[in-house]
N, C-alpha and C positions, 0 to 999 in steps of 0.2 A: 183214224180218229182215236182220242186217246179218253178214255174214263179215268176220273180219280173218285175214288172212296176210301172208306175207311174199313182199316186190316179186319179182315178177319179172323175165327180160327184157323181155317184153311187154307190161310195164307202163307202162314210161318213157315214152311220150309221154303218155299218161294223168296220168301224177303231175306230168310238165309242165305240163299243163292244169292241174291241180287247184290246184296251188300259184298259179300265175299269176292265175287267176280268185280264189282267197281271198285272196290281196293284195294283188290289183291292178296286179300290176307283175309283174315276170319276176325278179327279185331273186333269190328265194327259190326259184324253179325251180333259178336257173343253180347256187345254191347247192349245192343235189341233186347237181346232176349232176359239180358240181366236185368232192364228198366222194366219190363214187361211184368216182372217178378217184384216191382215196388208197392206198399199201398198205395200208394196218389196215381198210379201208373191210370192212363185213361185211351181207350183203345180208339178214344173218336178223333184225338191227336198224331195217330199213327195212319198214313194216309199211303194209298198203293196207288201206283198209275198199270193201269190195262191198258194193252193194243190188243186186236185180233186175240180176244182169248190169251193172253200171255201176260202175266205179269212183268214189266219191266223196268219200273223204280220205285221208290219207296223213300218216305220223309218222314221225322220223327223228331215230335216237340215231349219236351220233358219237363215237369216242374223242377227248378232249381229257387235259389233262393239271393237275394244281395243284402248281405250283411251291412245293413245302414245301423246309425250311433243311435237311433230311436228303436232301431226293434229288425227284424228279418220279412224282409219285406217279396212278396213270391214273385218269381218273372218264369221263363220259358228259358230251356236252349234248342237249338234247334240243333239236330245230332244227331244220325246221322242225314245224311241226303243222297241217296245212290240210286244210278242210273245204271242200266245195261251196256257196259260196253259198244257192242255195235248200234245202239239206240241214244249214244251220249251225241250231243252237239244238234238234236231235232227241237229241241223247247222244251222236252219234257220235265227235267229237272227245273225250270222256269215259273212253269205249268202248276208242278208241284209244290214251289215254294209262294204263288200267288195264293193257292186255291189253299193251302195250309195257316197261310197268315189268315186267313177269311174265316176260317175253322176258328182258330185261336182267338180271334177276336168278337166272332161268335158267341163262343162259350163264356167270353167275360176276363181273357188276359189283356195284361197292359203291358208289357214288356218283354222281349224275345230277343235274346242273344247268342249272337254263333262266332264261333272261330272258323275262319275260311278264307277263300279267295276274296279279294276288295272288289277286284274289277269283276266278279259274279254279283255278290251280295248288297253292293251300294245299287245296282240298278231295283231294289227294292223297297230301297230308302233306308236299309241301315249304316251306319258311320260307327265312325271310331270310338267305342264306351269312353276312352279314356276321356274324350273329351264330353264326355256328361258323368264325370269322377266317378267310373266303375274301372274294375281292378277283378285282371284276372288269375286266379291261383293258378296259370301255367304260365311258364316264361315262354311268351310268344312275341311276336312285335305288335307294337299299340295298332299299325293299321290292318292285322287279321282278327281280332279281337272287337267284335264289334255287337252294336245295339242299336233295336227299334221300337221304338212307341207305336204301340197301336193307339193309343188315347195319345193324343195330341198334350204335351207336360207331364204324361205319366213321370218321372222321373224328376218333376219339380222337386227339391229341396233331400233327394235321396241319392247317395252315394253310400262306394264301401265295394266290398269286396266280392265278387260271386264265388257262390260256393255250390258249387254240381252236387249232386246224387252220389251216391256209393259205387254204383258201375263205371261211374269216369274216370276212377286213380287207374282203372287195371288197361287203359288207351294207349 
């Protein structure tokens, strides 16, 4: 059985591990811990899955912003998402990205966007930004670059460009 909560202090070398071992690289660790270092940072958005005592993935939503021709309007990314190796392909990371949008939407966001797998992220209901005219500052392709309303027209009449945090340029 799997718990999800939100990070601890005690967590942090764990979710270092965790991220590091799922990508293979420390990137995506440093990432963590450089959002963690933001003011707007909020520790009930950073979400850890437990088995038996063991932490084994960890999701993290981030204030970012999209630059619309009215003003900078707040959305979410969702960044990283890392599972445990021999714990990848059980639901967890699933799990995490359910019980995370529920968090987010909780708290009162409208809008959450990730760059990622299509054939993971669409079984969540998010699609292509492009086609609700968001633009992302990396050159990826329009169907990894994607967005989801938690409010149902959040994104009525706003477009423009998303602009990440300061810990994204160093990805």
């Amino acid at each position: 059985m799997i718990k999800i909560h939100s990070e601890s202090l005690t967590d942090y070398a764990d979710i270092f591990e965790v991220n590091r071992l799922a990508f293979g690289r420390e990137n995506e660790a440093i990432l963590v811990e450089d959002i963690r270092r933001l003011p707007n940072f909020n520790s009930a958005l950073s979400l850890v899955a437990i088995a038996s005592d063991r932490l084994v993935g960890h999701i993290l939503f981030s204030e970012i912003a999209i630059a619309a021709p009215l003003g900078d309007v707040t959305a979410l990314a969702l960044a990283p998402l890392a599972v445990l190796p021999e714990f990848q392909n059980k639901g967890i990371g699933s799990q995490l990205v359910r019980e995370g949008l529920q968090q987010c939407q909780s708290l009162g966001y409208k809008i959450v966007v990730v760059l990622g797998h299509p054939n993971f992220y669409t079984r969540f209901g998010f699609a292509p930004a492009i086609n609700k005219g968001l633009r992302s500052p990396f050159p990826v392709p329009d169907e990894a670059f994607m967005v989801l309303e938690l409010v149902p027209e959040a994104l009525t009449g706003i477009s423009g460009m998303v602009k990440y945090s300061s810990p994204f340029d160093c990805v």
